[in-house]
Backbone bond lengths (Angstrom), bond angles and torsions (degrees), N, CA, C in turn:
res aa  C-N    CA-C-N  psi(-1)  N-CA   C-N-CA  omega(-1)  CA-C   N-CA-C  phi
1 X - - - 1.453 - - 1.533 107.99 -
2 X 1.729 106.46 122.92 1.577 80.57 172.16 1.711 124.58 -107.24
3 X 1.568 104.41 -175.80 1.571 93.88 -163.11 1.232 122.81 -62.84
4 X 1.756 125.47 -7.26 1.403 118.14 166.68 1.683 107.12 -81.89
5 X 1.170 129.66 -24.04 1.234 122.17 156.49 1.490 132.69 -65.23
6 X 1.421 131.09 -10.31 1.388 148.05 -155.48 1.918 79.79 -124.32
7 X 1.225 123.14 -39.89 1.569 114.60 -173.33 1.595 95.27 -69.55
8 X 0.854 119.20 -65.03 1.897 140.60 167.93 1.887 98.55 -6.19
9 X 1.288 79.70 -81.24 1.818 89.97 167.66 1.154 135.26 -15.19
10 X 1.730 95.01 -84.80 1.504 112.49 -174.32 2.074 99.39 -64.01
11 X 1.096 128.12 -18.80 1.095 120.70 -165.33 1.867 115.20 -96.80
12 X 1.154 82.56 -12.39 1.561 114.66 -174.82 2.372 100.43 -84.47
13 X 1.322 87.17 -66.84 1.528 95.41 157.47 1.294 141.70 -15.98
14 X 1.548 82.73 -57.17 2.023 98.27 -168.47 1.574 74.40 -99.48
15 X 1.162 161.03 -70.87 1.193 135.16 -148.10 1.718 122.71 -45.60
16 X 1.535 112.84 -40.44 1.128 158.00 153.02 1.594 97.19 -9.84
17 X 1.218 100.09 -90.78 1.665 128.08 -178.33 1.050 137.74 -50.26
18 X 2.224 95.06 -14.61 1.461 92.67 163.33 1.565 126.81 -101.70
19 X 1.939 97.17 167.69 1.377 80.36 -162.42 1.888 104.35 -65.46
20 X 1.982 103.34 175.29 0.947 94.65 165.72 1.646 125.65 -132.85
21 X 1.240 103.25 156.35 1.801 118.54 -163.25 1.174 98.66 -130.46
22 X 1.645 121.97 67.72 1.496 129.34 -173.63 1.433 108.65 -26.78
23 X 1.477 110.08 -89.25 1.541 122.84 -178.44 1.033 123.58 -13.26
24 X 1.514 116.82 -63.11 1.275 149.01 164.32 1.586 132.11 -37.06
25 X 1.799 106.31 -21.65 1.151 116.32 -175.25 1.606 124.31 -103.94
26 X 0.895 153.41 146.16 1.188 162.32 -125.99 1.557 101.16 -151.40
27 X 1.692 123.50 176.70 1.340 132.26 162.92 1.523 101.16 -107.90
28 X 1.389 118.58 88.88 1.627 102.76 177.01 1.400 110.30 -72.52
29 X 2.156 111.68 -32.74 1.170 109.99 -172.55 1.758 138.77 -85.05
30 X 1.491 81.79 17.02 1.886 85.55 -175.05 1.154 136.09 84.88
31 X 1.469 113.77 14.30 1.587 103.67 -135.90 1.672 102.31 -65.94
32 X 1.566 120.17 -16.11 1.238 112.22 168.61 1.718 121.98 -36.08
33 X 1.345 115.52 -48.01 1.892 152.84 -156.64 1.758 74.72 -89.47
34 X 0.722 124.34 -62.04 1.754 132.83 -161.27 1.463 95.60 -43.22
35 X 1.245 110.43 -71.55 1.814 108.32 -163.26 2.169 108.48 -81.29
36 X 1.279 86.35 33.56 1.504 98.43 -178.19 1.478 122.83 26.55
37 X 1.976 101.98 68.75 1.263 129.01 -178.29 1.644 119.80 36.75
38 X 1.586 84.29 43.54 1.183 80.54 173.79 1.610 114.62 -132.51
39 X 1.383 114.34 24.94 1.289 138.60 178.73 1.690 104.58 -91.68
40 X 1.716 118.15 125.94 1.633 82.33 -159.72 1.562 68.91 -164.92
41 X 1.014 122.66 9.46 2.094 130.34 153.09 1.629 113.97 -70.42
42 X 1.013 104.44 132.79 1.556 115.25 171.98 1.679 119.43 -51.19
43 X 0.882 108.59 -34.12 1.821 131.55 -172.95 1.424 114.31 -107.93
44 X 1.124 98.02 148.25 1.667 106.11 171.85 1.600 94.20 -104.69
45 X 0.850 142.88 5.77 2.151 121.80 -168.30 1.724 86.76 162.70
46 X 1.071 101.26 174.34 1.473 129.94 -166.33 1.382 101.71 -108.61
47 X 1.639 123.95 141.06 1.641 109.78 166.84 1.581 107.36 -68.22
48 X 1.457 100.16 162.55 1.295 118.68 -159.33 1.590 109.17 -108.37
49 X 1.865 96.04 3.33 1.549 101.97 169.27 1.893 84.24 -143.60
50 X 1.704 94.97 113.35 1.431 94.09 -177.21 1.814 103.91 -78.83
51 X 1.393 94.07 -173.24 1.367 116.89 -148.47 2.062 90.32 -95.38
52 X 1.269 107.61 151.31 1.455 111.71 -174.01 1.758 120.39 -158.47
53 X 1.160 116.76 134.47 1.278 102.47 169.17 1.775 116.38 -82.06
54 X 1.003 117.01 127.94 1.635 122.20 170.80 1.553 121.96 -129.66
55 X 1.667 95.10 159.39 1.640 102.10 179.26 1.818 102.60 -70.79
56 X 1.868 99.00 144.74 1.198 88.35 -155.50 1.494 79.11 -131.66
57 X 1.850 124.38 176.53 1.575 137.37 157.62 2.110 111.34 -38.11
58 X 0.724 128.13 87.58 1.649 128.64 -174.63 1.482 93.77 -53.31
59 X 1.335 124.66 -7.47 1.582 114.22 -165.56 2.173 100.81 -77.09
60 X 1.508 91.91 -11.54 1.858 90.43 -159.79 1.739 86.32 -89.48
61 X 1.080 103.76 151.80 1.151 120.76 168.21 1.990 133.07 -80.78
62 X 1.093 125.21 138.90 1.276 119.60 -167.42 1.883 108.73 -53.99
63 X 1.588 109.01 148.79 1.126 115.94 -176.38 1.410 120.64 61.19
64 X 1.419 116.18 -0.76 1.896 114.07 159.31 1.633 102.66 -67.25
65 X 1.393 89.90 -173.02 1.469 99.93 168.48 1.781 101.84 -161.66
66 X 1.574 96.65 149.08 1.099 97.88 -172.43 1.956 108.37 -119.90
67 X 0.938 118.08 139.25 1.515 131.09 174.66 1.591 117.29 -84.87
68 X 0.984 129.90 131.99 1.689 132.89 171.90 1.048 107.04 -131.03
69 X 1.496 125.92 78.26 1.777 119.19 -176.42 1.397 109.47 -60.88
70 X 1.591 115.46 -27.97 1.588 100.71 -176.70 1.307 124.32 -59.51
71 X 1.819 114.59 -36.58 1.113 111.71 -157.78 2.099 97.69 -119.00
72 X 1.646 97.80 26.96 1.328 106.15 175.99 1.752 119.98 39.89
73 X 1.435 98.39 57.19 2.012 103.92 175.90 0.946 95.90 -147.62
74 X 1.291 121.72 129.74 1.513 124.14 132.06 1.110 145.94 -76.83
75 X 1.180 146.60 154.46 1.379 133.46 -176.47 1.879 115.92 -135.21
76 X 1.093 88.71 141.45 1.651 87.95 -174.31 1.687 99.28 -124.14
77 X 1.688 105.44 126.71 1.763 112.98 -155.48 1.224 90.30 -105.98
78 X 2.283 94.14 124.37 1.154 112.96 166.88 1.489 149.36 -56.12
79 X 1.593 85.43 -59.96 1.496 115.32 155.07 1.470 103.20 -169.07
80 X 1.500 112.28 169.83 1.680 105.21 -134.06 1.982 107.96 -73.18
81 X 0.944 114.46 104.91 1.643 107.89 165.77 1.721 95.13 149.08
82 X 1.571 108.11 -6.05 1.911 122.95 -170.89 1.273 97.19 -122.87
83 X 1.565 109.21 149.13 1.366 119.22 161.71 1.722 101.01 -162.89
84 X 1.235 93.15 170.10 1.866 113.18 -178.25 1.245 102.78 -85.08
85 X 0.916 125.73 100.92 1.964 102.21 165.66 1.647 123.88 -110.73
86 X 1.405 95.02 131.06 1.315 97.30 -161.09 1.610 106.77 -119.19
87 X 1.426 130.17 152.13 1.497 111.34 -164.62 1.505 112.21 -88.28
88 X 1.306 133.98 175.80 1.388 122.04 166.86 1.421 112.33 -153.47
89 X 1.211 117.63 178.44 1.608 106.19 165.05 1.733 104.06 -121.13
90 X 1.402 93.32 158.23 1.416 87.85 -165.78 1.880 104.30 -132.03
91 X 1.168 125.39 -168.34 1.380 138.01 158.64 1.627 119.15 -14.93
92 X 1.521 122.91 86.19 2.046 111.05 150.16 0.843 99.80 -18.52
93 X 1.365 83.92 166.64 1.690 125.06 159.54 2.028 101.30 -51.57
94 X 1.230 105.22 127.23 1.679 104.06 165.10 1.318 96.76 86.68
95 X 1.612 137.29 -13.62 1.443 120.23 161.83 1.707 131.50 -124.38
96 X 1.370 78.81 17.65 2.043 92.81 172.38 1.416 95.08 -63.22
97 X 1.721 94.87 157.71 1.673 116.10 173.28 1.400 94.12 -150.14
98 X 1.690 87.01 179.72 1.815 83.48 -176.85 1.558 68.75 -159.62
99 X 1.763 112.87 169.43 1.362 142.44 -168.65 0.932 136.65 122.69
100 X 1.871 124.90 -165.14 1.930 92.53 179.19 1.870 64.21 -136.20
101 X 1.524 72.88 175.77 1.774 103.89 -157.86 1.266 97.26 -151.16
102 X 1.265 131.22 169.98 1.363 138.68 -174.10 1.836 87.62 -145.11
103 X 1.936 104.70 145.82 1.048 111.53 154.93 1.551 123.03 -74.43
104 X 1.771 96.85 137.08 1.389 103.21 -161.85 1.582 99.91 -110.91
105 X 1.559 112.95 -4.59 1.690 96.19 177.06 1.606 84.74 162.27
106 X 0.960 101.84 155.90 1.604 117.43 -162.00 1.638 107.71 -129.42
107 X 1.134 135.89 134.57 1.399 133.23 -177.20 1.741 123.74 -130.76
108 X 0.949 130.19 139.60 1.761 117.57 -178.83 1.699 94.15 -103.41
109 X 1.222 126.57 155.57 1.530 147.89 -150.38 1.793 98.85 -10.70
110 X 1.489 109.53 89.45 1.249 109.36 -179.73 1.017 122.76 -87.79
111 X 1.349 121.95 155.90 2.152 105.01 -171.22 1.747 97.29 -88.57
112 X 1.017 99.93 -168.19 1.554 108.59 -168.64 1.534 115.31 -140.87
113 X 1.562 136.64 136.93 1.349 149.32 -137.22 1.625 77.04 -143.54
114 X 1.295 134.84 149.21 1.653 127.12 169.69 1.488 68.72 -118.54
115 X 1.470 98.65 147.96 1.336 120.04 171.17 1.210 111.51 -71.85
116 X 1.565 138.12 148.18 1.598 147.97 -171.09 1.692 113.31 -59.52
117 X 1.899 107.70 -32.23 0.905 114.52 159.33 1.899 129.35 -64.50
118 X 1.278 96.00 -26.08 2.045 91.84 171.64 1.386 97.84 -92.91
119 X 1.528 121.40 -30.90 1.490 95.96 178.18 1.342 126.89 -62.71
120 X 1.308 138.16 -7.82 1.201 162.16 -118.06 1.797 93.76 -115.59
121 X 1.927 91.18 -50.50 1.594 122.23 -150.16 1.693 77.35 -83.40
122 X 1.381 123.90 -50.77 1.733 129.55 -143.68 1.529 104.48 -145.12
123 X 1.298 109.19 65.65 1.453 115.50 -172.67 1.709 115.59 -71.53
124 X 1.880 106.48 -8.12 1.363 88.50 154.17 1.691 139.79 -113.28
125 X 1.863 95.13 54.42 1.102 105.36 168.37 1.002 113.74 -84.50
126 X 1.507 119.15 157.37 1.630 124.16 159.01 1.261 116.13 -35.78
127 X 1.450 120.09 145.54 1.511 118.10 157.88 1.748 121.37 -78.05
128 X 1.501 100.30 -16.95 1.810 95.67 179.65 1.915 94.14 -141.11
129 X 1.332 118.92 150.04 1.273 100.64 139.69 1.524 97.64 -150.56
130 X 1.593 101.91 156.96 1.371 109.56 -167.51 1.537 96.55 -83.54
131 X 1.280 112.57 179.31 0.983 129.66 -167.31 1.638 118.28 -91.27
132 X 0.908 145.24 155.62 1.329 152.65 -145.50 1.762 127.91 126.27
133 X 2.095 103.70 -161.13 1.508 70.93 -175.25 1.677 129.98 -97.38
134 X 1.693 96.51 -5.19 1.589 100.52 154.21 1.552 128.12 -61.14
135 X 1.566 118.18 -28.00 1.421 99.01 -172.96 2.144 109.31 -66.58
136 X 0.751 73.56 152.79 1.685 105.31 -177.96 1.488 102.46 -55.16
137 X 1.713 134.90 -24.84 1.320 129.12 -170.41 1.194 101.22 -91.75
138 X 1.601 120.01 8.91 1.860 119.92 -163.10 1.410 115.73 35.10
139 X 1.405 109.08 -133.77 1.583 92.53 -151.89 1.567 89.78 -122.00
140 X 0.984 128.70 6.09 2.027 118.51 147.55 1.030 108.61 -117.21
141 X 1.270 145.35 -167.24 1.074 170.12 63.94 1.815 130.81 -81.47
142 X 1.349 108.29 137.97 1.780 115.19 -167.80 1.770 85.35 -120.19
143 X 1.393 132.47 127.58 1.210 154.77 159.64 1.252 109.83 -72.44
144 X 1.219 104.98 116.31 1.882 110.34 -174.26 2.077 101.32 -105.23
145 X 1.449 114.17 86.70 1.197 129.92 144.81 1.972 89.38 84.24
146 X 0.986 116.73 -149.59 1.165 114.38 -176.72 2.092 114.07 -105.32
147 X 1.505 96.89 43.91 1.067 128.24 -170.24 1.820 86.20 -64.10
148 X 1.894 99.14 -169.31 1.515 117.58 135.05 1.452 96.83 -103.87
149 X 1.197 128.82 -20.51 1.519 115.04 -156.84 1.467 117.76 -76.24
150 X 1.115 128.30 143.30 1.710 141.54 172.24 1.451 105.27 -137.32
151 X 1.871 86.15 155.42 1.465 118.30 176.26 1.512 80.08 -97.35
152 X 1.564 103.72 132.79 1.515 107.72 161.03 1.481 99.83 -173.28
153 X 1.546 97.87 167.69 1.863 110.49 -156.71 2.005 80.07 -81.17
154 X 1.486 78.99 176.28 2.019 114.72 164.46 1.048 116.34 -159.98
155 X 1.323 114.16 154.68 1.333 131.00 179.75 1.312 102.12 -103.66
156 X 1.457 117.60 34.57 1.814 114.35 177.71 2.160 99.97 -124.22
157 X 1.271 119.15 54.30 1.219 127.99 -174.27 1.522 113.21 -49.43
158 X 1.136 127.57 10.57 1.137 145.53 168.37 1.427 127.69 -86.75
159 X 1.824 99.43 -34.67 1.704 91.57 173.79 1.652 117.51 -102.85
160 X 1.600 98.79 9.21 1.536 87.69 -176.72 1.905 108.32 -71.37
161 X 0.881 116.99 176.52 1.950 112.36 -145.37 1.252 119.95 50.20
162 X 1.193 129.94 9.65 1.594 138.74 155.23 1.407 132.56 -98.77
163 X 1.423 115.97 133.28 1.138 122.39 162.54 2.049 118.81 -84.12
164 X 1.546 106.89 91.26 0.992 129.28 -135.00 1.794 98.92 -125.90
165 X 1.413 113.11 -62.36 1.292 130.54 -159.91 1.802 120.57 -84.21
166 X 1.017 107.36 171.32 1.437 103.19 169.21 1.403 125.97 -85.49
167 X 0.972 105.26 46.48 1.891 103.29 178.33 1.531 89.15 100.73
168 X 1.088 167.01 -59.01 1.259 146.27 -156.02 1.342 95.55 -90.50
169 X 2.220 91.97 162.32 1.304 114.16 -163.58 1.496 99.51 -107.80
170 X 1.211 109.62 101.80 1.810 110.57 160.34 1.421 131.89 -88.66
171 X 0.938 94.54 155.84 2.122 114.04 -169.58 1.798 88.80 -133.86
172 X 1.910 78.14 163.68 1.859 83.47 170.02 1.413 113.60 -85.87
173 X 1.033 120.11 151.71 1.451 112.35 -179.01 1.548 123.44 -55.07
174 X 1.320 113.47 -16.58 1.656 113.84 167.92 2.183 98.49 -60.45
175 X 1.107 91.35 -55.64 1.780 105.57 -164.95 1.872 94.34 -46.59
176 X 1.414 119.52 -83.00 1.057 129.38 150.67 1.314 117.46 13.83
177 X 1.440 115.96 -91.64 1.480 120.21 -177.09 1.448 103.80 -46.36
178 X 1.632 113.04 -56.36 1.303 99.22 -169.07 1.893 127.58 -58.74
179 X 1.635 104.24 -23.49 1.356 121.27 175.44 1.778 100.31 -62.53
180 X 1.382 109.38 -46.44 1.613 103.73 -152.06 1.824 105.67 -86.01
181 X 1.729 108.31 -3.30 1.562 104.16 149.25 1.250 122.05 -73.06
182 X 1.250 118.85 -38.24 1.624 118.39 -165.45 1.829 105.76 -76.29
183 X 1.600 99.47 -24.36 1.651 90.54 -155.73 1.822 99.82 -96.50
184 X 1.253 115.75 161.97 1.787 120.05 -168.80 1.293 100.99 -130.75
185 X 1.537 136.35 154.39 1.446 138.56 -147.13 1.565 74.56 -105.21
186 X 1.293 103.69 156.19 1.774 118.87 -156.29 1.482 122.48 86.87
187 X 1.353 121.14 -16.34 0.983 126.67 -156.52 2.024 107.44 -79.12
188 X 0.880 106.63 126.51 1.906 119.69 -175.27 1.700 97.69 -60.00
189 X 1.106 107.84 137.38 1.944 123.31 -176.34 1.621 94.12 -129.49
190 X 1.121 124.45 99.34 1.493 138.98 133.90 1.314 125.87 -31.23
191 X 1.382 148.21 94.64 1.498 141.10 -179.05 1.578 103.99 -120.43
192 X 1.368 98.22 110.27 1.563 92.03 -179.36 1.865 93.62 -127.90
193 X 0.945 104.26 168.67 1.919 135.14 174.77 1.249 93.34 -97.83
């Protein structure tokens, strides 16, 4: 093993170990700069609950999508009795919601504004970051109504099946992309507990 691989490790480790506050987290370390520009994949990791077609409620209508924070899936309805389900992480403790929402606008690598309320929580976040593959919104984001909340990818494939984030629902950015072809702005968002 050599010592940039054994550095890799130990640095990989402690990242590992800390806790995590999805929303909340940022790329302080570069990891783009890290693998000496030579990282040039959309994704950091694969979801850890792959993606599937299943029998679904026939009552939802085609092209909605439905949310299950309890059991961390979403589903995006094929046609009525089918859907995609794909895993996500959703809302801690103290920031679950539930309701329906309509997509209000859809974006590819969108930059990110932390709302006044997380700065509040994490005042040494950035005030802007553009969009790319460190920002935190990954590489879609779908705007749920005149919410703060979004469907949007991460490069943290670790917390999807977690209740992790601040009220928004994340996917990996592979899942993501594939959600933000199928889905159209108007489209009805289901959030149930």
């Amino acid at each position: 093993m050599s010592v940039r691989s054994v550095a890799y490790a130990a640095l990989f480790s402690i990242l590992l170990a800390a806790p995590a506050a999805a929303d909340d987290r940022y790329d302080i370390f570069g990891f783009a700069a890290l693998f000496g520009g030579g990282y040039s994949g959309v994704t950091a990791g694969t979801s850890p609950i792959p993606r599937q077609v299943v029998a679904f409620d026939p009552k939802y209508k085609p092209g909605s999508i439905v949310v299950n924070t309890s059991t961390r899936r979403l589903y995006f309805i094929t046609q009525p009795g089918r859907a995609i389900q794909y895993g996500v992480g959703v809302g801690r403790e103290g920031f679950q919601w539930s309701g329906v929402k309509v997509v209000s606008a859809k974006k590819e690598w969108p930059s990110w504004v932390p709302p006044a309320q997380m700065l509040k929580r994490r005042p040494d976040l950035p005030r802007y970051m553009p969009g790319g593959i460190d920002n935190p919104l990954g590489a879609r984001a779908m705007y749920l109504g005149s919410s703060l909340y979004r469907i949007h990818g991460s490069n943290e494939p670790e917390t999807i099946g977690q209740a992790v984030s601040s009220g928004c629902i994340r996917m990996t950015n592979d899942d993501v992309i594939d959600l933000y072809s199928r889905v159209k702005v108007g489209a009805t968002v289901y959030v149930m507990r």
